[in-house]
C-alpha positions in Angstrom: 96.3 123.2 136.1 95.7 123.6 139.8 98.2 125.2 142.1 98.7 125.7 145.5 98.7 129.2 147.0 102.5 128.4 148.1 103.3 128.4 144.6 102.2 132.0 143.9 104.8 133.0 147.1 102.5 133.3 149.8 103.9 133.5 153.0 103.0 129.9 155.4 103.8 132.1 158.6 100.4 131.9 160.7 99.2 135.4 160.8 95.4 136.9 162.1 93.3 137.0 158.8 93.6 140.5 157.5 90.6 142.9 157.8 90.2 143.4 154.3 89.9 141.0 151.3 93.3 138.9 151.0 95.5 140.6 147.9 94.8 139.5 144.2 97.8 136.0 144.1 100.8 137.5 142.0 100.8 136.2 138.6 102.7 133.0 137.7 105.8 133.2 136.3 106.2 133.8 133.2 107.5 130.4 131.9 104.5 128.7 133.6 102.2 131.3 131.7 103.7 130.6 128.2 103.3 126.4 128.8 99.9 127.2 129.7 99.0 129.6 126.2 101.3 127.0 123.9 99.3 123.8 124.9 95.7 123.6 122.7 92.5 123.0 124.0 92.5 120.0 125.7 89.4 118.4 123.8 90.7 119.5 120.7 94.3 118.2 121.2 92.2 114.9 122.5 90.4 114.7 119.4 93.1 114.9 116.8 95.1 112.3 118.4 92.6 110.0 119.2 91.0 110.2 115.1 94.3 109.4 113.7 97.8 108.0 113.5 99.0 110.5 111.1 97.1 113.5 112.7 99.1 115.9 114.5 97.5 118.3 117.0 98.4 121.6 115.9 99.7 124.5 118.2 100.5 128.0 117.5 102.9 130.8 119.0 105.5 129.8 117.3 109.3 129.4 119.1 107.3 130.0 122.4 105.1 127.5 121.9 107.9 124.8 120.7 109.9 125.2 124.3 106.8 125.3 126.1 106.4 121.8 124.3 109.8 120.3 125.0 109.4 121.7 128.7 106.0 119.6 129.3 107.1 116.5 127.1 109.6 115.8 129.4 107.2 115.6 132.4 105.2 112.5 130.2 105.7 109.0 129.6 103.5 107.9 126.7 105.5 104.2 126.5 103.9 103.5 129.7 100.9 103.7 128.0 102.2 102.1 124.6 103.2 98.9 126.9 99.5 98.9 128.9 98.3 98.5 125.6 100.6 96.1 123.8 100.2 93.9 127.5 96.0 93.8 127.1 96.2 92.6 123.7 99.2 90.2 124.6 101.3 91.3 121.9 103.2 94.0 120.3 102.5 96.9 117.6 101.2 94.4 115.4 98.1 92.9 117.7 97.6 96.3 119.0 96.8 97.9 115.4 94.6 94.5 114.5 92.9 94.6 118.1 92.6 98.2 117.8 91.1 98.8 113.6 88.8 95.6 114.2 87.2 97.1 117.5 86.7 101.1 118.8 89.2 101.7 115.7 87.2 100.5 113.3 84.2 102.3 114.0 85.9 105.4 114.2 87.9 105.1 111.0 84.8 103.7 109.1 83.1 107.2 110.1 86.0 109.4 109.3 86.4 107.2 106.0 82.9 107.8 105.2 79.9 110.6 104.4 78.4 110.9 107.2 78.1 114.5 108.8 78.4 113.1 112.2 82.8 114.1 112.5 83.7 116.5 115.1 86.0 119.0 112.7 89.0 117.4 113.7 88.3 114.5 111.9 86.4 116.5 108.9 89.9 117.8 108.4 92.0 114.0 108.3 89.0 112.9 106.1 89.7 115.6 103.5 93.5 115.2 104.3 92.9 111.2 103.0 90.9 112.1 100.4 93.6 114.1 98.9 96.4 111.8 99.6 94.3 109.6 97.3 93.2 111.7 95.1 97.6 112.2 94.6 98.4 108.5 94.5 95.5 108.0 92.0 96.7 110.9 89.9 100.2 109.5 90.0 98.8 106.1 88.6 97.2 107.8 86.0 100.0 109.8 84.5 102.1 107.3 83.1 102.3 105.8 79.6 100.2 102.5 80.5 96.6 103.1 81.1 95.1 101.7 84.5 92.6 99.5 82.8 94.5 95.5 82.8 96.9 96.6 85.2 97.3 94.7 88.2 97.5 96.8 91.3 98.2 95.4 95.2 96.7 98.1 97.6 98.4 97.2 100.9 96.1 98.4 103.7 93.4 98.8 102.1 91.1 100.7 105.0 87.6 101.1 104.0 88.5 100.5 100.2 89.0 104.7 99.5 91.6 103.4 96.9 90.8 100.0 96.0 87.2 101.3 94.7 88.5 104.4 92.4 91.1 102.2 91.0 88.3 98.5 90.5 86.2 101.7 88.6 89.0 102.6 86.0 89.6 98.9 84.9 92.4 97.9 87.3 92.6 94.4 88.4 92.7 95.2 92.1 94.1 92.6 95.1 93.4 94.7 98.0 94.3 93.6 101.6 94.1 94.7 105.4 95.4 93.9 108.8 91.8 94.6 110.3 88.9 91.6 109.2 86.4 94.3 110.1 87.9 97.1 107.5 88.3 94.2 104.9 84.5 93.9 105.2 83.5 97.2 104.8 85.8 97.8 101.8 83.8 94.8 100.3 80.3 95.8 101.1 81.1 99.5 100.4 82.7 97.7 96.7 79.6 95.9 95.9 77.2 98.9 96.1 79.1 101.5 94.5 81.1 99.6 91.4 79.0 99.4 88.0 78.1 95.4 86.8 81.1 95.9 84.3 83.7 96.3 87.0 86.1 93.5 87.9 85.0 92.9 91.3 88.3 93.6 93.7 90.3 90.9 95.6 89.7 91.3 99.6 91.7 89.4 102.0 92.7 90.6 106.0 96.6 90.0 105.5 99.3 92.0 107.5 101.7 93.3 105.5 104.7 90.9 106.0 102.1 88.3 105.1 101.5 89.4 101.2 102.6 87.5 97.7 102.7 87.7 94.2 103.9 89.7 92.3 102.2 93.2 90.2 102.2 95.9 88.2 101.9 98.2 91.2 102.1 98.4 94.8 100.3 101.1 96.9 100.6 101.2 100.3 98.9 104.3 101.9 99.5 105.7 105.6 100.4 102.4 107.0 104.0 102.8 107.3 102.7 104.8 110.5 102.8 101.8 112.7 105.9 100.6 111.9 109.0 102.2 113.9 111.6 103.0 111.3 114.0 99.9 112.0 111.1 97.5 110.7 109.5 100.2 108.3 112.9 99.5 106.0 111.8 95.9 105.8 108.7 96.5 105.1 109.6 98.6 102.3 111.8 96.0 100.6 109.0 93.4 100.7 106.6 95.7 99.2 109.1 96.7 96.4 109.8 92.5 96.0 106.2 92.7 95.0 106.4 95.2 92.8 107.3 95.0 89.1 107.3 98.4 87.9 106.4 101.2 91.0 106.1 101.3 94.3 103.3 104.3 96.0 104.3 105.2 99.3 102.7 107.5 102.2 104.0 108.3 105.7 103.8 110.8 108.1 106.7 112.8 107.6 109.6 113.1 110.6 110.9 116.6 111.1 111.5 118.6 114.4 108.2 120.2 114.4 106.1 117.6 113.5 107.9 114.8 116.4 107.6 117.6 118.9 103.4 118.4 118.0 103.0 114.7 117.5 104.6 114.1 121.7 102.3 116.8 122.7 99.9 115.6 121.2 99.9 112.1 123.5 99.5 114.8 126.3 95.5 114.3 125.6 95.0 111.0 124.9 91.4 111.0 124.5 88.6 108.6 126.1 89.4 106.4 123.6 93.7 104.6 123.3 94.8 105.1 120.0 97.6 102.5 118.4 101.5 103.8 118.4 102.2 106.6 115.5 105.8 106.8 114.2 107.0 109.4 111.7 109.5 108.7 109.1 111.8 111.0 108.0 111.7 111.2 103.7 116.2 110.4 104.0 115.4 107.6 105.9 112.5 105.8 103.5 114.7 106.9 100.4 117.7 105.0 101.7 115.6 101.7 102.5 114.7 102.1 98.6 118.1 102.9 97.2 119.3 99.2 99.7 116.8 97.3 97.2 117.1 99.0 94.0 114.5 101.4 94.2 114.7 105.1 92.7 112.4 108.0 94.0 110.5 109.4 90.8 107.9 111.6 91.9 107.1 113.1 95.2 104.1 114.7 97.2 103.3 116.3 100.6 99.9 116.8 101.7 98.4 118.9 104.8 95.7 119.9 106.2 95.3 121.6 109.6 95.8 118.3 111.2 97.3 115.9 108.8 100.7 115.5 107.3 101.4 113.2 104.3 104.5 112.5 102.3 103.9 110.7 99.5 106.4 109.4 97.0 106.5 107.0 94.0 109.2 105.0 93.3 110.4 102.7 90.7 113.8 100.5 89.7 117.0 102.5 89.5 
């Protein structure tokens, strides 16, 4: 942050240079200081919002640190930048999050997703943070009083196939689906070299969400309520529970104070790279849009990691 000497109170009077070295600048004010300390490293802060939808760029100090955030939130305007990017892609959220995962996303995502030591920590951290959030929604399939192998499971937004491949290995029939062509792909490829001969192949087909049929056993649908603001998140949730004959796995970024105000810092640093629209959803909120269709929370989760946050809940017909 660069400021002028007039900001420090020097006098503009024109006066002969002094004979001696000019006096040390008296120290910023104090508010200014405290902004400055709350905000994280700026590549860092970059990073984690740049990796991730549902990766929050964590600050410390505290109360301090939460009104140095409001105070510098309300100097940015991060739906100028949401509309730049809905207006190259000639669309809305939905284009942006296809254009996005089938392009710079999808290369990211596909690292992050995968084994290769070449992650920044920042996205070390949201890869262990996923791998837990399935590791929960697996464990939640597991424990229940019909076995995983015959049953038929929809994994809406798919990714990379992190889910889809665990459950194609313990004898589920799998349809697994994605907005992104390119993620669909690798979830295929990566399906084909790591499942046994014995293992029922998994369905892959690019489909948005709005877009899906049939009916199954279960529906999962993992950290993809992200892109939806909460107005058509409640649809989205009824269609998915329409497809659902016995339980519904949902995860989301969870909406509290805290994690809205890191998450509007975080756009601060937007990275070299544009990221797609995050919203959060408060846990009230998704439980009500069940309760409208029937639905009954049975089991819940949260998951975090430095920079991820994950609510995960199971529901199933009240």
């Amino acid at each position: 942050m660069a400021l002028s000497p007039a900001f420090f109170g020097g006098n503009l009077t024109a006066r002969p240079p002094p004979p001696f070295p000019s006096p040390t600048p008296r120290p910023s004010p104090p508010l200014l200081r405290r902004i400055t300390a709350a905000l994280p490293p700026p590549s860092e802060a970059a990073s984690a919002v740049s990796d991730t939808s549902s990766a929050l760029a964590v600050l410390g100090g505290g109360s301090i640190a939460a009104a140095a955030a409001a105070a510098v939130v309300s100097l940015t305007d991060p739906e100028r930048r949401r509309r730049e990017q809905a207006s190259e892609v000639g669309g809305g959220d939905k284009e942006v999050v296809r254009e996005y995962f089938n392009n710079s996303g999808f290369q990211r995502w596909k690292k992050i997703y995968g084994d290769t030591d070449d992650v920044n920590k920042v996205q070390l951290d949201i890869r262990l943070g996923h791998a837990k959030t399935v590791e929960n929604a697996l464990k939640m399939l597991k424990d229940s009083d019909r076995p995983l192998s015959g049953l038929s499971v929809c994994d809406a937004g798919c990714g990379t196939g992190s889910l889809s491949i665990p459950l194609a290995r313990e004898g589920a029939i799998v349809f697994a689906s994605d907005i992104s062509a390119a993620m669909v792909s690798e979830a295929e490829r990566k399906a084909r070299e790591e499942l046994p001969a014995s293992a029922q192949m998994p369905t892959f087909e690019a489909r948005d969400l709005e877009s899906l049929d049939g009916r199954y056993d279960t529906v999962v649908c993992l950290d993809v309520l992200i892109h939806y603001p909460q107005s058509k998140a409640d649809g989205m949730i009824a269609h998915l529970a329409s497809l659902a004959e016995r339980r519904l796995i949902l995860s989301f970024a969870p909406k509290t104070f805290y994690y809205d105000l890191l998450k509007r810092v975080g756009e601060l640093f937007p990275g070299p790279s544009k990221a797609t629209r995050a919203y959060l959803h408060a846990e009230a909120d998704v439980e009500r849009a069940l309760q409208k269709v029937g639905w009954k929370v049975s089991k819940r989760g949260l998951i975090t990691t430095q920079f991820y946050f994950s609510r995960l809940l199971e529901a199933v017909p009240a």
